[in-house]
N, C-alpha and C positions, 0 to 999 in steps of 0.2 A: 480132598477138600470139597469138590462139587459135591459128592453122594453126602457128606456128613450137614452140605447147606441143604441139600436135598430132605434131607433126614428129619433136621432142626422145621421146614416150611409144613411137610405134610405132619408133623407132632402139634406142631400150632393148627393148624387146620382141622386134627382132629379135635383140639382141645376146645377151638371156636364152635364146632359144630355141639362138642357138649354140654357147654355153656348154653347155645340157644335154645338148644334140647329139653332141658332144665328151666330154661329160664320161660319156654313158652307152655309148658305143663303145669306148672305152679299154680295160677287161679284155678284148672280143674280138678285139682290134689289126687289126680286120678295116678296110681302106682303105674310104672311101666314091668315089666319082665323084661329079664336081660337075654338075649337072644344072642346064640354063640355062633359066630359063623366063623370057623378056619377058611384058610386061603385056598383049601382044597374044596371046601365046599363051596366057597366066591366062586371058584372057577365053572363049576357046574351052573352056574346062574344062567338064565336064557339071557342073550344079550337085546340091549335094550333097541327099541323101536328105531327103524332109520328116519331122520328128519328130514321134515318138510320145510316146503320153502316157506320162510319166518314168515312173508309179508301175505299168506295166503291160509295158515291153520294154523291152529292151536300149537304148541311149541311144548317137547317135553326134554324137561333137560337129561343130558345124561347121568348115571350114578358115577361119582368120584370112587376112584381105586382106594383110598384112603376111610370110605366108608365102608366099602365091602370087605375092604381086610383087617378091620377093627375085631377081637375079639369079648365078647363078653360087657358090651357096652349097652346100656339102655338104649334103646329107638325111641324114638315119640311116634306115634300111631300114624299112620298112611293120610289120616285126614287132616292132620295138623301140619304134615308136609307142607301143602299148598298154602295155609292158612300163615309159616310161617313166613313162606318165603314173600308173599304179594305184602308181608308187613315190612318185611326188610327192606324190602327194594323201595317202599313209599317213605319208610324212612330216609335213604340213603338220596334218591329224587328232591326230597324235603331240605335234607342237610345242603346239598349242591346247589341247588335252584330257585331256594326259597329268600325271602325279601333278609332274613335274617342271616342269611353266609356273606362269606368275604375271603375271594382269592388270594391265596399268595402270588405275590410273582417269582418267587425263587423256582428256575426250573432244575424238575432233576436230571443228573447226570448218567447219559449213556455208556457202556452197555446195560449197566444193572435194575437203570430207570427206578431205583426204587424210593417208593412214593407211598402218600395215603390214599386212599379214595377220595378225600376234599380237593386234592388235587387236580380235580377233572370240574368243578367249578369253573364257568366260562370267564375270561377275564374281559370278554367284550359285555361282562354284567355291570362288573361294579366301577361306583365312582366315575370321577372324570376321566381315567383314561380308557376306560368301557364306553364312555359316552361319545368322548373324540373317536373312536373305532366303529361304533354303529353308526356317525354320521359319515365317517371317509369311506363306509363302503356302500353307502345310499348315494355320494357325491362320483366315487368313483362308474355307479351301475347308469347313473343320470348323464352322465358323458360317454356313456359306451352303449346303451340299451338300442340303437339306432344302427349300429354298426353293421347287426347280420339282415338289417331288413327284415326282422319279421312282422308283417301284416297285422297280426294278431294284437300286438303292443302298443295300446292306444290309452288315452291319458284315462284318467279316472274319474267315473261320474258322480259329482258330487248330490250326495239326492237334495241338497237345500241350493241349488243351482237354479233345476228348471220348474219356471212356474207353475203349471200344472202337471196333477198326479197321472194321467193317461201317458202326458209325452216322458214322465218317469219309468212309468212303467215298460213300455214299450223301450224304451232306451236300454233299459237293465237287462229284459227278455234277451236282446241281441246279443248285447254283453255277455251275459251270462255263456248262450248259445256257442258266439265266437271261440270264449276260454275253454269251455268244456271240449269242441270239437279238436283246436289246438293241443291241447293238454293229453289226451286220449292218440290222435294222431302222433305226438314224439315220443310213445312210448318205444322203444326199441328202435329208433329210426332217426336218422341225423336229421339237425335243422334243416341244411340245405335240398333236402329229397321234402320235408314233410311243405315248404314253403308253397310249391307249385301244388300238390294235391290242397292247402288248404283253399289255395285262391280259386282252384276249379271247383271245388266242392262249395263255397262262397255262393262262388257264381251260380252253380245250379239250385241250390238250396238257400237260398238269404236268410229264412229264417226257419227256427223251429219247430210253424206251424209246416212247413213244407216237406224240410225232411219227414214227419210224420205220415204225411199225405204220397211220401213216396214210394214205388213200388219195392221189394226186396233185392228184385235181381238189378236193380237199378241201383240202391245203394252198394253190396257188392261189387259189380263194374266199374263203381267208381274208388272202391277201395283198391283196387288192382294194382299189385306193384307193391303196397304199402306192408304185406305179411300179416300175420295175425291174424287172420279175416274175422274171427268170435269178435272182435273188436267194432268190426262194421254190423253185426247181426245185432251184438249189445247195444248199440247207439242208436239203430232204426228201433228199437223194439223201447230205448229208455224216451225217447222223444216223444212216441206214443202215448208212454204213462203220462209222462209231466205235460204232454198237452189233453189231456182228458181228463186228468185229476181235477177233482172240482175247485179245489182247494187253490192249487197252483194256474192253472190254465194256462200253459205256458210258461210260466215263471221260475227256473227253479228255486229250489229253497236258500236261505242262506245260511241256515246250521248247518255245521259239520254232518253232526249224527245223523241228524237226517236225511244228507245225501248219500251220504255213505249207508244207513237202511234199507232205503227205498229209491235209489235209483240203480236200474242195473248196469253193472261195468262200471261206477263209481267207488273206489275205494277211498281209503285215507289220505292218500295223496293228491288225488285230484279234487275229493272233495276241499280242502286245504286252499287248492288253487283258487276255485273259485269261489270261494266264503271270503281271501282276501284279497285278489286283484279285484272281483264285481263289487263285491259288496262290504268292503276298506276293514274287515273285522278281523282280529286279530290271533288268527287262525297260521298253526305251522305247515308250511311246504317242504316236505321230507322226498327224494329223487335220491337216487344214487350218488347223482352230484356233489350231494347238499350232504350226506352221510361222510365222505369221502372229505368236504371240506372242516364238517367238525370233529370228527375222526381226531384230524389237524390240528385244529385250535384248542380241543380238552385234551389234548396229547392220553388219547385211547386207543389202546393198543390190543385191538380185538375183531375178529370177526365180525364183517358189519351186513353181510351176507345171510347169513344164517342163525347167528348167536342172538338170542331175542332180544337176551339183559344188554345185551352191546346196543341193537336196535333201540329197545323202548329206551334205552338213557339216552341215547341221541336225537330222540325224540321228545322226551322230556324237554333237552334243551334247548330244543329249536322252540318248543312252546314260550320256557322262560325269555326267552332272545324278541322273540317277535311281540309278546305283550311288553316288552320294555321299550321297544322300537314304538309300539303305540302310543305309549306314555309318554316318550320324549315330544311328542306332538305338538303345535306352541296354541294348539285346542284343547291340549288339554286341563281340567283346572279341577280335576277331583281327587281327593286323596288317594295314596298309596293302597295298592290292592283293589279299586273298581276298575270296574272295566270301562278300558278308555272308549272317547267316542271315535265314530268311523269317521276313518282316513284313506288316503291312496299309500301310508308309508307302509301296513303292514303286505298290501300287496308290492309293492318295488322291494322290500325287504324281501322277500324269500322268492322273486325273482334275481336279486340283487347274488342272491346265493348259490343260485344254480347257474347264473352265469358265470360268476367265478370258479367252479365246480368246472363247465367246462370248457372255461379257457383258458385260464390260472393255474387253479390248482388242481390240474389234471395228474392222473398216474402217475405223471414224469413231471411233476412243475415248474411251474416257472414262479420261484421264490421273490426276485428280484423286482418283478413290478407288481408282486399284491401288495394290494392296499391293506390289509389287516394284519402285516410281521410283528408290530407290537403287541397284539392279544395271543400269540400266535405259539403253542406250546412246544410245536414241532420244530418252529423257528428257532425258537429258546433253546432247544438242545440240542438241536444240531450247531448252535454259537457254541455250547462249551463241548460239545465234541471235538470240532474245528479248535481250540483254543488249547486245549490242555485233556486229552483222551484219558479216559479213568479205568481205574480194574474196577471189578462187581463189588460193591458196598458190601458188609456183612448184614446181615440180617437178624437182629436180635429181638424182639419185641413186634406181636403179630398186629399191634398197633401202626407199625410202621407198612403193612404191608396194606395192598389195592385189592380187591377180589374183584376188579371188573377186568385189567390188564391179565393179556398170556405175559409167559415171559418172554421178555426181548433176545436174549441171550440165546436161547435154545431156537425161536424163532430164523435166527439170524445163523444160526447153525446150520438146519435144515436146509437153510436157502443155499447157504456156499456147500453142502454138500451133494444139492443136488442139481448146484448150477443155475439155477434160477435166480434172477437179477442179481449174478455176482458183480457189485462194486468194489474200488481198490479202496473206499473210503465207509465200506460196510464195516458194520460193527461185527469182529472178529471173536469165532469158537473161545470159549471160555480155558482159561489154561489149564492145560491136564490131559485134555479132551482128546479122544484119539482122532485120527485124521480117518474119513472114509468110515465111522460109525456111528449110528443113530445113538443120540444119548438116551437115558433113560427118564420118563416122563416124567415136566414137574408140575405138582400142580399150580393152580391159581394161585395169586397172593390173595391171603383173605384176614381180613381185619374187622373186628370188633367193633372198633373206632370207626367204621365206616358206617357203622347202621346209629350206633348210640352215642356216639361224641363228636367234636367239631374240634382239630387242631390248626384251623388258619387262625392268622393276626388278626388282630383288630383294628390297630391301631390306623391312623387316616392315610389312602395309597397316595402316593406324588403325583403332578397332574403331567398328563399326557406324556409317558416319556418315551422316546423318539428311537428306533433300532440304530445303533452305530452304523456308517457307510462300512458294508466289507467287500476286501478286492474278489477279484473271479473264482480261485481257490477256496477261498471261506465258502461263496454262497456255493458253490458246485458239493459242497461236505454238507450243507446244511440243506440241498434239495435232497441229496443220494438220503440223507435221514427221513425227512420227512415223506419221500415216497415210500417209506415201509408202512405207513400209514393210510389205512386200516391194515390190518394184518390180511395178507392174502391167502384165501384158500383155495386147498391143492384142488383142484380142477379134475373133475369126473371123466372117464371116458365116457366119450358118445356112442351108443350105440347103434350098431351098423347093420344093413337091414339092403337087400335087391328086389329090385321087383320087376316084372313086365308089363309092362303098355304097348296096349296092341289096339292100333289103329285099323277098323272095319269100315273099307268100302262096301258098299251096295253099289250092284249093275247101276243104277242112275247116279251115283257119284255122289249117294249121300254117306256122312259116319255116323257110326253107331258112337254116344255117347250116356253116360252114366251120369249120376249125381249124387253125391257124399251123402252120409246122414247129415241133422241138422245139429247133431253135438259131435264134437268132440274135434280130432284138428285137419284143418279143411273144410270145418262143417259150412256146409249145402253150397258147395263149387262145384263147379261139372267136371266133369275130366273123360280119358278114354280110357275103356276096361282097361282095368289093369289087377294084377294078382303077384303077392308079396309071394318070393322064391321058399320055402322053410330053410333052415339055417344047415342045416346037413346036405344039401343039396348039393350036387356035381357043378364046378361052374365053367361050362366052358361056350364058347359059342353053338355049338352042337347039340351040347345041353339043353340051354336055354333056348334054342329053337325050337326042342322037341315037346319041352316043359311047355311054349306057346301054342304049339299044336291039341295039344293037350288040353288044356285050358278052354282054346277056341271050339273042341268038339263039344261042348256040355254047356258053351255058352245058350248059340240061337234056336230055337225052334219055330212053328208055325203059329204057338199062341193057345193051340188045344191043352186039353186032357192028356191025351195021350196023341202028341205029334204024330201025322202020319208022312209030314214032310222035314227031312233034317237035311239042312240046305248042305252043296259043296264049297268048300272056303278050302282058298289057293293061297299058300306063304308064300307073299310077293316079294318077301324083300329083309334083311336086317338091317334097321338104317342106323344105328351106331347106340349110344350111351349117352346120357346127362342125369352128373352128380349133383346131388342137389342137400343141401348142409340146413338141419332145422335146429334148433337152439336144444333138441335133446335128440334128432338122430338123423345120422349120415344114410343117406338114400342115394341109391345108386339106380337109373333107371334105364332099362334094356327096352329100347323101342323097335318092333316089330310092326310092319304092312301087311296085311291078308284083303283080301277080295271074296265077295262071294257071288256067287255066278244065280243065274237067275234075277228073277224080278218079285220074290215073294215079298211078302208083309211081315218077315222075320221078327220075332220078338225076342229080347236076353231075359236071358233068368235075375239077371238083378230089376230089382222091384221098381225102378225108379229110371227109368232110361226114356232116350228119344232116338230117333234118326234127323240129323241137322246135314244144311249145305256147310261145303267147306267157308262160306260167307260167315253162315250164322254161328261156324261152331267158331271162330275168329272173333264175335263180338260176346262170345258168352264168358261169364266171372269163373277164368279159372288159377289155382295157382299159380305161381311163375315160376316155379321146376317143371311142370306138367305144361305149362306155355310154352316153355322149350322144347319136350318133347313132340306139341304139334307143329310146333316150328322146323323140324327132321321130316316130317311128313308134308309138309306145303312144299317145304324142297323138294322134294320124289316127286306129287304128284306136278308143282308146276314145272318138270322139265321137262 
């Protein structure tokens, strides 16, 4: 039964891709040749490029199993590819987001989820109960915005407030300053840790002009703690630009594009932030958070990580979301489709969102006190989960099917078969299905109707209607659903990687220290020599002592041509190990004491070195896995 729905999805799938094939050839009446590939020759195919992270390059999708084992089918040409697809996808953006659609509220029924692509239309768009929905979660962020103390979240400047345009300008500048440092700062790092770095950095830095005027190793040391450090180097070096721009002088911009062009360590999401908390424009805030909560609401069921067409449509929607939140405005009084005037709702709105993001509707949600279960798609099916559990719908007509959703079913599979957030109230292997076997891949649901047709109602939606109260059981069925939501993906090993740091005294109690290139990770923090193990390497303590000796013979010389003095250094000591976990590799770090005897002017072969007091090397910008390791070493010597 499964393999023959299997069968039926990827025959529609081929049949869609022929049609569009065909149908996007036709104005160049240009003949294609048919091109025979067997499934032996598919196989020889080099396989396609590994992906990059979506929010950082260009994105290439992969080739579906259902194209390359098509025999004797027309292609459309390699350049029409592209050409076809950016037309779909603006169709399919157009169909959902545009002033001319209208959601259904009928949600569909889990496990088979099957749905059209108009189905992912936000219901916090239309009508009055879209409209009660965007204000109860602007009412709900207005009573809670205050709760974690952040510093940063101050009311909004209205520029027809203050009477003259200096004390505007000057107001905005800070403004600006504030959100950009904020924004940049909780990249990877909890509220509660970024709150005390922003108020110190505040303090030393008040404005703009200052951090620019400050020195490098000084912004560094105060980024200490916070990770990232390319984060602290892009911030000194974009304050610079934007206060020397002629244009700007200070000021940054308030288009998107533009910040996102021209300032460095600005991308689209930050530039977002502060286009609409500074300057009230109606600009989307896309975070993880905020991915994670529409995920939720368009009930999409997809990779929001990596999968572009999942990203850009979640981005599309948060655009249509926040120019509607502008419009609701009771400033505003221009026709449908201008752009509304500046407000503070587009900024509280896509704050509004990310704090629900993360404190709502986190991973594990909490269903029961969001304010938005009426718009809410994930909510909706997991009520008729909870209500009356369904088998998988048949699938007849590739009209009926979504090309942005994976399947639920097979999804939900994987998970219970590899133990990963098994639930007693997960949607359970499809019948037939062997227990302990991978099924075999299905594709996307892909529909026709998703690029060129419109199957929602028309007809006028009821106003605001209200979730039933359900008891503990209900909503416990309808979290465990909607935390499948974005679809999770399988998680990469990290790779693991030893190294030595070898702490050099000098007869006067100085160490020898190094300093990072200025790119790449760690760029320009100091640290103590140190030398990554190769991966075949013997690892034992013995080893790894000898491997330091080793190391340390080739390190110092006298600073000549050809040294006539190669100093003696004495293995004082193994002072232990700290592991140290980077968002793409586990480091494990073996710290060694050596001494060197004598009193020469010793110079290291790496280019960029000093000799510091144990004072100064204590106030210099270094990691904090490498801070621990000098922390092994303050122990030894101060005892």
């Amino acid at each position: 039964m499964i393999q023959r729905s299997i069968a039926r999805r990827q025959s529609s799938l081929a049949a869609a891709k022929r049609i569009l094939a065909q149908a996007d050839d036709e104005p160049d009446n240009e003949p294609l040749k048919p091109i025979s590939r067997t499934r032996k020759a598919a196989a020889k195919a080099p396989p396609p490029p590994a992906r990059e992270d979506a929010f950082e390059a260009d994105f290439t999708p992969l080739v579906d199993d259902d194209e390359v084992n098509e025999t004797a089918e027309p292609q459309p040409k390699r350049r029409k590819v592209e050409k076809t697809r950016k037309a779909d996808t603006a169709k399919l953006h157009a169909s959902l987001f545009g002033p001319s659609g209208q959601a259904t509220r009928e949600p569909c029924s889990p496990p088979s989820r099957t749905h059209a692509a108009t189905y992912h239309r936000p219901l916090l768009l239309d009508g009055r109960p879209g409209r009660d929905g965007r204000d109860a979660l602007l009412a709900w962020f207005d009573s809670t915005s205050t709760t974690r103390g952040m510093p940063w979240r101050k009311a909004w400047i209205d520029p027809r407030d203050p009477p003259d345009a200096a004390g505007l300008r000057t107001a905005l500048e800070k403004r600006a300053y504030e959100v950009w440092i904020s924004e940049i700062m909780l990249q990877q790092t909890r509220v509660a840790v970024v709150i005390d770095y922003w108020n110190r950095w505040m303090a030393r830095w008040p404005t703009i002009q200052d951090l620019a005027a400050a020195e490098p190793e000084d912004v560094l040391s105060a980024w200490r703690g916070l990770g990232y450090y390319s984060r602290a180097t892009r911030i000194h070096e974009a304050a610079k630009l934007v206060v020397k721009d002629p244009t700007w002088k200070g000021l940054m911009p308030d288009d998107t594009a533009e910040l996102e062009a021209k300032v460095p360590g600005v991308g689209r999401y930050t530039a977002g932030a502060i286009s609409a908390i500074v300057f009230g424009r109606a600009a989307p805030m896309v975070d993880g958070n905020v991915l994670r909560v529409l995920s939720r609401q368009l009930g999409v069921f997809g990779n929001a990580k990596t999968d572009k067409a999942v990203i850009d449509l979640l981005w599309a929607a948060a655009d249509a979301l926040v120019k509607a939140v502008a419009q609701d405005g009771p400033d505003n009084q221009g026709a449908e489709g201008e752009e509304a005037p500046t407000s503070d709702r587009p900024g509280r709105w896509g704050q509004a969102l990310m704090e629900l993001g993360s404190t709502l509707c986190t991973p594990k949600p909490n269903c029961g006190e969001c304010p938005v279960t009426s718009t809410c798609r994930a909510y909706a099916e997991g009520l008729v989960a909870a209500a009356k559990p369904k088998k998988a719908a048949k699938v007849e007509d590739i009209e009926d099917l979504c090309s942005i959703c994976e399947p639920f079913e097979e999804a939900a599979e994987e998970a219970a078969a590899s133990g990963d957030d098994s639930d007693a109230d997960a949607p359970k292997p499809a019948k037939g299905a062997k227990k302990g076997t991978k099924s075999r891949p299905v594709a996307k649901q892909a529909t026709l109707s998703a690029f060129f047709s419109s199957k929602t109602a028309k007809k006028e939606e009821p106003p605001s209607p209200k979730r039933p109260a359900v008891d503990a059981k209900t909503l416990e069925t309808i979290a465990d659903h909607a935390k499948r939501f974005p679809l999770k993906a399988a998680k990469k090993a990290v790779r693991e990687e030893e190294a030595l740091v070898c702490a050099v005294r000098r007869a006067d109690g100085r160490f020898l220290i190094h300093r990072r290139p200025d790119k790449g990770l760690l760029a320009g923090m100091w640290e103590l020599p140190s030398h990554t193990l190769p991966a075949a390497t013997s690892n034992t303590a013995s080893s790894r002592k000898r491997d330091a000796q080793g190391y340390m013979s080739g390190l110092l010389g006298d600073g000549g041509e050809k040294p006539k003095t190669t100093p003696r250094v004495r293995h004082a000591g193994d002072l232990g190990s700290v592991p140290w976990l980077f968002s793409h590799l586990k480091l494990t770090m073996h710290v060694h004491l050596f001494e060197v005897e004598g009193a020469g002017e010793y110079v290291s072969s790496h280019s960029r070195h000093r000799w510091a007091t144990a004072v100064e090397v204590d106030e210099e910008s270094m990691g904090t896995g490498m801070r621990k390791c000098w922390a092994l070493v303050r122990e030894r010597i101060d005892e």
